[in-house]
Backbone and ligand atoms as CSV (ligand in chain L), in Angstrom:
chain,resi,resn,atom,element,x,y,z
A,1,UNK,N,N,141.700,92.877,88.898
A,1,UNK,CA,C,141.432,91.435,88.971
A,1,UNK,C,C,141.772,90.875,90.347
A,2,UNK,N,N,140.492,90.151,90.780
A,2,UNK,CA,C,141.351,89.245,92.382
A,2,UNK,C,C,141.037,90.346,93.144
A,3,UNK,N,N,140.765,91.347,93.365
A,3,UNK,CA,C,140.973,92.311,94.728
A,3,UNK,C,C,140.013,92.525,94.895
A,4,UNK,N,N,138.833,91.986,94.375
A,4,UNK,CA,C,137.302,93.067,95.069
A,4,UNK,C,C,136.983,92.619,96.365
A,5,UNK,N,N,137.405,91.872,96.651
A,5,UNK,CA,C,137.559,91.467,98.597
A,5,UNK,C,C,137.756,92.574,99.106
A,6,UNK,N,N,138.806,93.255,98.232
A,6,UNK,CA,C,139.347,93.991,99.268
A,6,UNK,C,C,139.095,95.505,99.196
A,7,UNK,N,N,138.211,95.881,98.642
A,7,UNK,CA,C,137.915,97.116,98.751
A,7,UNK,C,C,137.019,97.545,99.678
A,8,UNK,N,N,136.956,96.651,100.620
A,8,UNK,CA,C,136.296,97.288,101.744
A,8,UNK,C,C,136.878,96.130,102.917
A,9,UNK,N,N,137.382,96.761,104.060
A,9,UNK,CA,C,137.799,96.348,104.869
A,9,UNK,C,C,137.047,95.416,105.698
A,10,UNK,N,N,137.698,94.229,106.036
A,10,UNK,CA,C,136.763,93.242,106.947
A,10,UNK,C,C,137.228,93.288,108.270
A,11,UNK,N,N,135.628,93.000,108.586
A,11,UNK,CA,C,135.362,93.249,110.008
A,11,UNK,C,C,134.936,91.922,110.926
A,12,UNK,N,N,135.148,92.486,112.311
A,12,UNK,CA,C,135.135,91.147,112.978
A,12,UNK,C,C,133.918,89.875,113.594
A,13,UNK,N,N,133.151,91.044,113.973
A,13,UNK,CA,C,132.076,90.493,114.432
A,13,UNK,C,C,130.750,92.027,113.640
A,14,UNK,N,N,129.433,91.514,113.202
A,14,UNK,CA,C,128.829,92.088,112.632
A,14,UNK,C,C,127.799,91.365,111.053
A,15,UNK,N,N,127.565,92.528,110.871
A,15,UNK,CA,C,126.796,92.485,109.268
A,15,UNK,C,C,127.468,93.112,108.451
A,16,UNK,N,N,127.289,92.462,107.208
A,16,UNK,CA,C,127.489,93.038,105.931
A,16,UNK,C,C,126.209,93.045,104.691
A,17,UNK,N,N,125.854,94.140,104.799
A,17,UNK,CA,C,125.103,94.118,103.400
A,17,UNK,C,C,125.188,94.261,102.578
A,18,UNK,N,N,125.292,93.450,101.158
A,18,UNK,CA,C,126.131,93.126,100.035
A,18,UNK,C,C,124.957,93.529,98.875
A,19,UNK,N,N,125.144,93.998,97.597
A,19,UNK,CA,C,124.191,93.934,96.545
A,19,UNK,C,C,123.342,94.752,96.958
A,20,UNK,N,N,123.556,96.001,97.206
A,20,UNK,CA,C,122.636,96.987,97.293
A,20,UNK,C,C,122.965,97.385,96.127
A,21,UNK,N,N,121.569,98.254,95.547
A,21,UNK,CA,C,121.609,99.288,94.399
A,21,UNK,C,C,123.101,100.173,94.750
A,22,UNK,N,N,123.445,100.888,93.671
A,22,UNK,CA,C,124.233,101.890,93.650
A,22,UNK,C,C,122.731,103.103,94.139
A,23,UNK,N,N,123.153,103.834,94.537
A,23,UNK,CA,C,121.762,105.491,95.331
A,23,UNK,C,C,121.884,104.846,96.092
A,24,UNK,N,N,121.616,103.371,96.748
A,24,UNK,CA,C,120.921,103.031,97.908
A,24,UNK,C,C,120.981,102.869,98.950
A,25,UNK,N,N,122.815,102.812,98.988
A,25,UNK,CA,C,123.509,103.469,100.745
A,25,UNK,C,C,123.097,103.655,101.339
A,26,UNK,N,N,123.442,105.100,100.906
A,26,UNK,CA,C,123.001,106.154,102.403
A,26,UNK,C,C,122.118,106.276,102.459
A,27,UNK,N,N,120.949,105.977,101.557
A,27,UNK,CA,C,119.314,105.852,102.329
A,27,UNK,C,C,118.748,104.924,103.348
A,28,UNK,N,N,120.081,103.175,103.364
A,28,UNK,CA,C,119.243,102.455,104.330
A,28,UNK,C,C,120.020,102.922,105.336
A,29,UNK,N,N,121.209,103.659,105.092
A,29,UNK,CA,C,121.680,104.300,106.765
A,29,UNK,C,C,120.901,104.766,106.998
A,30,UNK,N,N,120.361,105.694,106.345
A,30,UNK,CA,C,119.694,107.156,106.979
A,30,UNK,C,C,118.363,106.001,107.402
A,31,UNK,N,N,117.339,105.445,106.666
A,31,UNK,CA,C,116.605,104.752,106.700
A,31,UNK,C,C,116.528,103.723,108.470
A,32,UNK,N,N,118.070,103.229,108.293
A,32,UNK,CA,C,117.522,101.933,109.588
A,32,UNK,C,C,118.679,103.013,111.177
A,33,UNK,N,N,119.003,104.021,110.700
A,33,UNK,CA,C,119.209,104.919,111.507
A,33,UNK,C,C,120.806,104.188,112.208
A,34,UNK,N,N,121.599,103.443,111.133
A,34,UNK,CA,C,122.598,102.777,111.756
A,34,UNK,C,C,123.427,103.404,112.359
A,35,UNK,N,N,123.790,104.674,111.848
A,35,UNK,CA,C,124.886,105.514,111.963
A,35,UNK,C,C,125.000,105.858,113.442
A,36,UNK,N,N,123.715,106.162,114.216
A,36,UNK,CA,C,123.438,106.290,115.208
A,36,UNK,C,C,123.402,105.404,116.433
A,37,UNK,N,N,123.517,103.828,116.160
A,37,UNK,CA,C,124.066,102.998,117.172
A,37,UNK,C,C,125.865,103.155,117.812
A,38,UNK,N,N,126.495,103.972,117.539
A,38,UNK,CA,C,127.644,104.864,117.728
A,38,UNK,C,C,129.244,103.281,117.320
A,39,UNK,N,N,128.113,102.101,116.777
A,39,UNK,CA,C,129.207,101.153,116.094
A,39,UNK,C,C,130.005,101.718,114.699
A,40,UNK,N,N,131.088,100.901,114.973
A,40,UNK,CA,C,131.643,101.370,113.439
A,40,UNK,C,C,131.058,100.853,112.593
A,41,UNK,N,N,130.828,102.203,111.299
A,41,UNK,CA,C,130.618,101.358,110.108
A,41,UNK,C,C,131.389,101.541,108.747
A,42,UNK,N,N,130.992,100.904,108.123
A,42,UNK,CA,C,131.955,101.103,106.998
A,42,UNK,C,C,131.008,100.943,105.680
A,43,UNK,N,N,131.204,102.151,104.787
A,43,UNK,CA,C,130.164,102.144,103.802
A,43,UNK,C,C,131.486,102.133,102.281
A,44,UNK,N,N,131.080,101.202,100.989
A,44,UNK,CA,C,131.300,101.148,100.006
A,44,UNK,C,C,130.076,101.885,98.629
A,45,UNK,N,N,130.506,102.816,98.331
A,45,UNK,CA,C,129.697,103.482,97.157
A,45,UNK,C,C,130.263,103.453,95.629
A,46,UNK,N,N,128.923,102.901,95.149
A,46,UNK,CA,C,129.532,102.921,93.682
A,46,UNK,C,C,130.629,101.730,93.233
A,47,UNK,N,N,131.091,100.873,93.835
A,47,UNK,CA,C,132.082,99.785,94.119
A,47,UNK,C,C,131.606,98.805,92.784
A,48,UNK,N,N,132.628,98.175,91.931
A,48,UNK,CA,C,131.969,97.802,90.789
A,48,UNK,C,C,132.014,96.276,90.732
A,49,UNK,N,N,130.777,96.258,89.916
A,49,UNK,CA,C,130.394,94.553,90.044
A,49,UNK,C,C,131.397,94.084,88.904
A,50,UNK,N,N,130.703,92.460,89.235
A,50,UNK,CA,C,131.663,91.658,87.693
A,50,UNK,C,C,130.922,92.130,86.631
A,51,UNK,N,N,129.471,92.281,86.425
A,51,UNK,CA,C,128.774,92.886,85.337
A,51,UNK,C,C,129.418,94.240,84.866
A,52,UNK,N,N,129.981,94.727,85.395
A,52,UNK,CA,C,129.700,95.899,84.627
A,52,UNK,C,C,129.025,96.859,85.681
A,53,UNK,N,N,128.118,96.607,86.586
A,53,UNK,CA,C,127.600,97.821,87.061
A,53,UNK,C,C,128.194,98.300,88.532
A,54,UNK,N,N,127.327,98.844,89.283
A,54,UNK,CA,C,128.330,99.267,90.231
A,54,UNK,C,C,127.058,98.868,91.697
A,55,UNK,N,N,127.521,98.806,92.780
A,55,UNK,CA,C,126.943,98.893,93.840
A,55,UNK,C,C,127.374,99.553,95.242
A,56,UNK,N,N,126.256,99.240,96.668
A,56,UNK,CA,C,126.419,99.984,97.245
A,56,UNK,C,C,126.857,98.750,98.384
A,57,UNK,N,N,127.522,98.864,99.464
A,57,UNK,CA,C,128.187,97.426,100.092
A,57,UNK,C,C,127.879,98.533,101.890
A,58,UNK,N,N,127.512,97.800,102.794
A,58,UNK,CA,C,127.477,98.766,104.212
A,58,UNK,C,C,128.051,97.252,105.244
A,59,UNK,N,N,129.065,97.567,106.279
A,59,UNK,CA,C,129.697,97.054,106.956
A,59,UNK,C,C,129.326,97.425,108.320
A,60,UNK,N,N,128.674,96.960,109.291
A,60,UNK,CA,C,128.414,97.476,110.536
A,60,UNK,C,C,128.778,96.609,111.738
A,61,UNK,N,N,129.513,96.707,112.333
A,61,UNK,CA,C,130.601,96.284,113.303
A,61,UNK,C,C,129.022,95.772,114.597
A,62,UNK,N,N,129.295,94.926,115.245
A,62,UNK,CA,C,129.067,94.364,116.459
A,62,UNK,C,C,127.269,94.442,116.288
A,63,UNK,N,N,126.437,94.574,115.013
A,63,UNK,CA,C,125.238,94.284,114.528
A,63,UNK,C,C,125.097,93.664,114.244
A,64,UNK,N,N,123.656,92.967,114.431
A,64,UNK,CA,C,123.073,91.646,113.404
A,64,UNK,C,C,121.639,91.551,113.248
A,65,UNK,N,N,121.531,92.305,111.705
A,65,UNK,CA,C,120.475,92.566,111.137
A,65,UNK,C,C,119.545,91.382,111.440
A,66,UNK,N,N,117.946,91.829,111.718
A,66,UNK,CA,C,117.315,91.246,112.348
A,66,UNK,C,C,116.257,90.697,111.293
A,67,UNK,N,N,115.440,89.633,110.856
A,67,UNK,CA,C,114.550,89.060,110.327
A,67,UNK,C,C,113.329,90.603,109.905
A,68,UNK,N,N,113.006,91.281,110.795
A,68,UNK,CA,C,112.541,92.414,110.552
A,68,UNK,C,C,113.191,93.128,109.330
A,69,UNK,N,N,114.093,93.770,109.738
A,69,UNK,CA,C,115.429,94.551,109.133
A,69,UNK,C,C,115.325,93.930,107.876
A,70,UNK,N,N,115.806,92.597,107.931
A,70,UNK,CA,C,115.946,92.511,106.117
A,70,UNK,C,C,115.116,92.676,105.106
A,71,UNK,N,N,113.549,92.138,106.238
A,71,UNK,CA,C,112.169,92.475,105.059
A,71,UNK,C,C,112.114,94.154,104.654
A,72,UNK,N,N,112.481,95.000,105.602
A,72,UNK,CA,C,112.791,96.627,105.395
A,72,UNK,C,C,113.420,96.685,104.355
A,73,UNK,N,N,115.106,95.928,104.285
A,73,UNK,CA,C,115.937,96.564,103.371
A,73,UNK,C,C,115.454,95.833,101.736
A,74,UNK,N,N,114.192,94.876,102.227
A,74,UNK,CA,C,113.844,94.916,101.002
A,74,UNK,C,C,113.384,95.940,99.688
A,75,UNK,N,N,113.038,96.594,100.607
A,75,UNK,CA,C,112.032,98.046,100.145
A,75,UNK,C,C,113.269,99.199,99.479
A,76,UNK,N,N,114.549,98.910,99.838
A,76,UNK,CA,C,115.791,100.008,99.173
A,76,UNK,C,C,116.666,98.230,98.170
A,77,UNK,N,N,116.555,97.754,98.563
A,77,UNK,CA,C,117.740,97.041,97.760
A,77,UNK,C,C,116.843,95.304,97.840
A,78,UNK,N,N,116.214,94.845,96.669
A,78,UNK,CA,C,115.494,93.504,96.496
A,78,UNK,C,C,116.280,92.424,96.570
A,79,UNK,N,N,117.398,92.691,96.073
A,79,UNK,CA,C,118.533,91.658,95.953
A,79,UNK,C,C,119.503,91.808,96.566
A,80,UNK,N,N,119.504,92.153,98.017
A,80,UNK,CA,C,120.546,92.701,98.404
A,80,UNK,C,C,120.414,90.757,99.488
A,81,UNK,N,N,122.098,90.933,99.735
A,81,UNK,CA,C,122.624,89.645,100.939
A,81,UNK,C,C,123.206,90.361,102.204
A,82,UNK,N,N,122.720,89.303,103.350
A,82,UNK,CA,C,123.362,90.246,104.855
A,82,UNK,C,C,124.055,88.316,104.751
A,83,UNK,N,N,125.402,89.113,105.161
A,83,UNK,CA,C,126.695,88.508,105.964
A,83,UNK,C,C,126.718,88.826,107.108
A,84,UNK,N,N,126.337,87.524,108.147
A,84,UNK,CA,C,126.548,87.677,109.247
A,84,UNK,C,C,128.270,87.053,109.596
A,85,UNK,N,N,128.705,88.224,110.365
A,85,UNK,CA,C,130.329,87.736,110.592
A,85,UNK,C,C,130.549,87.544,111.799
A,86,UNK,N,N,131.134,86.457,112.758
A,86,UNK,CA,C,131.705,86.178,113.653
A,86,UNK,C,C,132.813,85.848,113.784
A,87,UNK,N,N,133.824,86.349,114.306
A,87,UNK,CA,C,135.364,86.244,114.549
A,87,UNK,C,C,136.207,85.977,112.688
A,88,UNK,N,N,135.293,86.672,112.412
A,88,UNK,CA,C,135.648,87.070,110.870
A,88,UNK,C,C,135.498,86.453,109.723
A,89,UNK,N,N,134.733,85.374,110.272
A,89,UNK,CA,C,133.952,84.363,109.299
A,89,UNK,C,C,132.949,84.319,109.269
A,90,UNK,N,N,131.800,83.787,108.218
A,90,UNK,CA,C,130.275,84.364,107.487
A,90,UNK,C,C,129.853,83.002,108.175
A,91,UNK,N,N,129.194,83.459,109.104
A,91,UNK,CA,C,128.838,82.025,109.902
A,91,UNK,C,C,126.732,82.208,109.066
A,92,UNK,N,N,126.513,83.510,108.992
A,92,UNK,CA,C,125.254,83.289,108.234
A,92,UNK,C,C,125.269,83.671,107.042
A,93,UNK,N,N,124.194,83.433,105.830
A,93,UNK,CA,C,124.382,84.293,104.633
A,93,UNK,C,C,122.409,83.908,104.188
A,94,UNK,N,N,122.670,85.011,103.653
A,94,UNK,CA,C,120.802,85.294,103.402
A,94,UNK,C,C,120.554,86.270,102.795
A,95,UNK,N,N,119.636,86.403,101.627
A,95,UNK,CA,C,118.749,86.873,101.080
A,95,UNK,C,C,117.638,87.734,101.343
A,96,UNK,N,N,117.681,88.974,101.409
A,96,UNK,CA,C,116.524,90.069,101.766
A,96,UNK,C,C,115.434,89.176,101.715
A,97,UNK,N,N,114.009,89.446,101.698
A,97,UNK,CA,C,113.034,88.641,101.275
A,97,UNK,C,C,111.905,89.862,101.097
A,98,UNK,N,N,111.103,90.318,99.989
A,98,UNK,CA,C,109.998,91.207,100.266
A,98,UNK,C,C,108.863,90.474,101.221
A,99,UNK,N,N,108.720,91.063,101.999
A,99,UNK,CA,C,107.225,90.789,102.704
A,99,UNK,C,C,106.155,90.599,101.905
A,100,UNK,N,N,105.072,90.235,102.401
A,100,UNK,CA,C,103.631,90.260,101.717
A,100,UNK,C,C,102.657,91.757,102.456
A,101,UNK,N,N,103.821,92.026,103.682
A,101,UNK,CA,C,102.924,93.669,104.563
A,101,UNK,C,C,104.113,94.091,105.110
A,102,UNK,N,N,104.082,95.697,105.084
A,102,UNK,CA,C,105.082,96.362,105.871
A,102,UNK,C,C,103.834,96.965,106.603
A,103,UNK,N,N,104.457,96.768,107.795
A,103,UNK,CA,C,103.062,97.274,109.137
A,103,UNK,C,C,104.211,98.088,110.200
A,104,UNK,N,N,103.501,99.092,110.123
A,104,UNK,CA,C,104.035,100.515,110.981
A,104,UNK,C,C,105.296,101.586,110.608
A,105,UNK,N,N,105.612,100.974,109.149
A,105,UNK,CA,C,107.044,101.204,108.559
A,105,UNK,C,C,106.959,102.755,108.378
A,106,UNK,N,N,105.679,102.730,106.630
A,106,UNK,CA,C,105.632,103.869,106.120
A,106,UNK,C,C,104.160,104.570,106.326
A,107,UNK,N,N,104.467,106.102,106.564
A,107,UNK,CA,C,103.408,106.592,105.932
A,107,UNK,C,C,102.607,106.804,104.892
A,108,UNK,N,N,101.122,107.125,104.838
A,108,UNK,CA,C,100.807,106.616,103.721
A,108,UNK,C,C,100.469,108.082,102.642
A,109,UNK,N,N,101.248,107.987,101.443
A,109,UNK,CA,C,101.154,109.216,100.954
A,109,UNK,C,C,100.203,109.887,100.969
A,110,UNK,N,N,98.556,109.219,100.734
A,110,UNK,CA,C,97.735,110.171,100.760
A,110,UNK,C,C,97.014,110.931,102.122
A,111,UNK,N,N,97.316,112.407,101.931
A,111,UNK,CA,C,97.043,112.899,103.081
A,111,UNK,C,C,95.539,112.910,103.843
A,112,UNK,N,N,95.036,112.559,102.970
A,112,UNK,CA,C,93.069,112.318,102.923
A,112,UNK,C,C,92.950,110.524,103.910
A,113,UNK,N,N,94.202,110.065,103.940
A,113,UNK,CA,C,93.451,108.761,104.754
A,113,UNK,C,C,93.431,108.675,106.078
A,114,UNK,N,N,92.883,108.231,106.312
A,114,UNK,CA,C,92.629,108.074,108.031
A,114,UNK,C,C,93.925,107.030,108.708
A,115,UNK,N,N,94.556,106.663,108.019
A,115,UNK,CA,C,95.908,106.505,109.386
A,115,UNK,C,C,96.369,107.735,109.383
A,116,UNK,N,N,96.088,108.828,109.028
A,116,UNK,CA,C,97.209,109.975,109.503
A,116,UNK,C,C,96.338,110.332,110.695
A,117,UNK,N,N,94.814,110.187,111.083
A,117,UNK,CA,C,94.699,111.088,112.269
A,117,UNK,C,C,93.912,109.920,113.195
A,118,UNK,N,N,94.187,108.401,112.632
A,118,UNK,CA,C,93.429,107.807,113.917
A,118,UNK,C,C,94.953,106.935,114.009
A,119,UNK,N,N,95.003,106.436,115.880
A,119,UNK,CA,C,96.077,106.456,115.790
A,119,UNK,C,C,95.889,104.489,115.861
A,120,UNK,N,N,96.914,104.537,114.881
A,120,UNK,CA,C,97.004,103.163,114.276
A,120,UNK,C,C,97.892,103.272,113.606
A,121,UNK,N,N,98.510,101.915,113.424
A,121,UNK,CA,C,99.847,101.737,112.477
A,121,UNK,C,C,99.432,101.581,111.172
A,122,UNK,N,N,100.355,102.008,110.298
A,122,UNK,CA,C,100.316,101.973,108.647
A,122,UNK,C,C,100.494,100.644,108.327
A,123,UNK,N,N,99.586,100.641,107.166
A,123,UNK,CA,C,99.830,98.716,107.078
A,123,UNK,C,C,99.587,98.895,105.303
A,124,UNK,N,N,100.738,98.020,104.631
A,124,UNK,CA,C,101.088,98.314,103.174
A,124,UNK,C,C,100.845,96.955,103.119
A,125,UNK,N,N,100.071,96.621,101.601
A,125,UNK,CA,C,100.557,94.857,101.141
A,125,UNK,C,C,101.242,95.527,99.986
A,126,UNK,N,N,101.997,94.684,99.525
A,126,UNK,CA,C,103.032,94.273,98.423
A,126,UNK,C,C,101.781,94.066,97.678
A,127,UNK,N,N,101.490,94.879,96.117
A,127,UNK,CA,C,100.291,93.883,95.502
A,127,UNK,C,C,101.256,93.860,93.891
A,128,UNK,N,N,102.372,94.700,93.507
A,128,UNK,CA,C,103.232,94.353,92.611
A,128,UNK,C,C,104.822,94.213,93.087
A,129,UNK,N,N,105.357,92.936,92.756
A,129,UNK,CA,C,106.950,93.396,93.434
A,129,UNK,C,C,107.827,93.534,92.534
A,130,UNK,N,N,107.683,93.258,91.190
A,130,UNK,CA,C,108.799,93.896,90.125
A,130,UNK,C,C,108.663,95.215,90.329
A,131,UNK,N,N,107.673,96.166,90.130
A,131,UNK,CA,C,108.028,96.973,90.139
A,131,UNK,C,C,107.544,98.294,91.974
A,132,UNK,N,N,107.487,97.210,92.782
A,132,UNK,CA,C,107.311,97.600,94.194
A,132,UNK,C,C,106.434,98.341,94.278
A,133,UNK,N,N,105.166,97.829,94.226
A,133,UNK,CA,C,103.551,98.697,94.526
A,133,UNK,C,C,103.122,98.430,95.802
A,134,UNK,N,N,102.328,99.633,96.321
A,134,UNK,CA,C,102.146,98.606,98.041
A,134,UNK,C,C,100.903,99.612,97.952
A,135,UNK,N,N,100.593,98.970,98.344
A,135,UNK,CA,C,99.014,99.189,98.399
A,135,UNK,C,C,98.304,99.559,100.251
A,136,UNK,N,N,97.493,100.766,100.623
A,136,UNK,CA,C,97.175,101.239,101.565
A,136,UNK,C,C,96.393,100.472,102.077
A,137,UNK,N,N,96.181,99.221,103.750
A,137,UNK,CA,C,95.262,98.673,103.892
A,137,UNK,C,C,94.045,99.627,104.368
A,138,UNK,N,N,94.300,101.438,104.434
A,138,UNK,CA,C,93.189,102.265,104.987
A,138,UNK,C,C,92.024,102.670,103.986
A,139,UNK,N,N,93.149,103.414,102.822
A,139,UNK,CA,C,92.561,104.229,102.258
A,139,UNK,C,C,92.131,103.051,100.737
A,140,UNK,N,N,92.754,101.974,100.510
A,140,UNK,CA,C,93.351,101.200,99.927
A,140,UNK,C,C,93.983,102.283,98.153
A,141,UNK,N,N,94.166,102.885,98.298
A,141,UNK,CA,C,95.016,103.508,97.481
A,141,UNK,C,C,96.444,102.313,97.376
A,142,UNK,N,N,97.117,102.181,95.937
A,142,UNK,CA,C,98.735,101.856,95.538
A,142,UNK,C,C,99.415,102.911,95.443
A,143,UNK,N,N,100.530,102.409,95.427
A,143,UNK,CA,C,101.458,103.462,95.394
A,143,UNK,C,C,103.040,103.031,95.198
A,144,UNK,N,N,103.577,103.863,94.030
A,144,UNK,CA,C,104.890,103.114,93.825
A,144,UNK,C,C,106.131,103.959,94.797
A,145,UNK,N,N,107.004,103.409,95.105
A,145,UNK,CA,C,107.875,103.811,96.283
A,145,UNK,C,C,108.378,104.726,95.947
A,146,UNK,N,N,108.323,105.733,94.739
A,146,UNK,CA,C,108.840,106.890,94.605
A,146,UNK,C,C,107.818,108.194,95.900
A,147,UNK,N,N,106.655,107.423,96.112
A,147,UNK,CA,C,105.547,108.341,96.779
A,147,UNK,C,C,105.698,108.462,98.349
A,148,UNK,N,N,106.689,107.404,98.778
A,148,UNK,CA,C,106.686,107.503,99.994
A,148,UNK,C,C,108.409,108.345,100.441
A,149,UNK,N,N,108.296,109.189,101.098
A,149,UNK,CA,C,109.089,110.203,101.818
A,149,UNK,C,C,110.458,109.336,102.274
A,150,UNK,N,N,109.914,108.316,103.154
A,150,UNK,CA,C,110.681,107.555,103.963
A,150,UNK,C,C,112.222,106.369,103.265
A,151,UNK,N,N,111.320,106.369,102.161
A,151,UNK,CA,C,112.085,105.606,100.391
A,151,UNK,C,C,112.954,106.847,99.926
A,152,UNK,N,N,113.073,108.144,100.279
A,152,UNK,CA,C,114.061,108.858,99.360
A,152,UNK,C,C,115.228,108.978,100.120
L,1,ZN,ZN,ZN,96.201,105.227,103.005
């Protein structure tokens, strides 16, 4: 009771991304390649909600997730919040948002379409978002995010 503040250490200047799925960690590390800006970060797994369930919490020191970035982390975590922190206070707070297009993100599963060999960016619309369908503007094939590589 009272302590879930504190199961993950606060930081000074940075982001916090709050309300991620539980799985969904280490995929938007691996995903937005954070690990590799050589800032500290600090990752919470499995960390448990007031419901009952559990989530995934990522802390990244001297970052600030970008309007881009959050429409991305829509695609691993829908309901996820970025805390922007300055001198250790949440000077921003915001809501992922799904896009209506992810353009240049993902590849497109089917190997038969022509963004794989003309060179052009991949361009997805959102055409279901409960259950995250995105639809190919090439081949126009859907496709649920279990199909794309870049989502596991
Ligand atoms: Zn396609």
């Amino acid at each position: 009771m009272g302590n879930h503040k504190l199961q993950v250490e606060a930081i000074q200047n940075g982001s916090v991304i709050d309300h991620i799925p539980a799985q969904q960690g280490l995929k938007i590390l691996k995903f937005f390649k954070l690990a590799q800006a050589n800032e500290k970060i600090t990752v919470g797994l499995n960390l448990n909600k007031k419901n009952g369930l559990r989530k995934d919490l990522i802390k990244v020191e001297n970052t600030f997730i970008s309007d881009e970035q959050a429409n991305q982390l829509a695609l691993f975590a829908p309901d996820a919040t970025i805390n922007q922190i300055k001198n250790f206070k949440v000077v921003n707070k915001f809501k992922v948002q799904l896009p209506d297009a992810f353009v240049g993100v993902l590849a497109c599963p089917n190997s038969n379409c022509i963004s794989h060999n003309e060179p052009v960016n991949t361009q997805f619309y959102v055409n279901n978002r409960n259950e995250l369908k995105l639809k190919c503007h090439y081949c126009e094939k859907s496709f649920v995010r279990s199909f794309f590589n870049e989502l596991d």
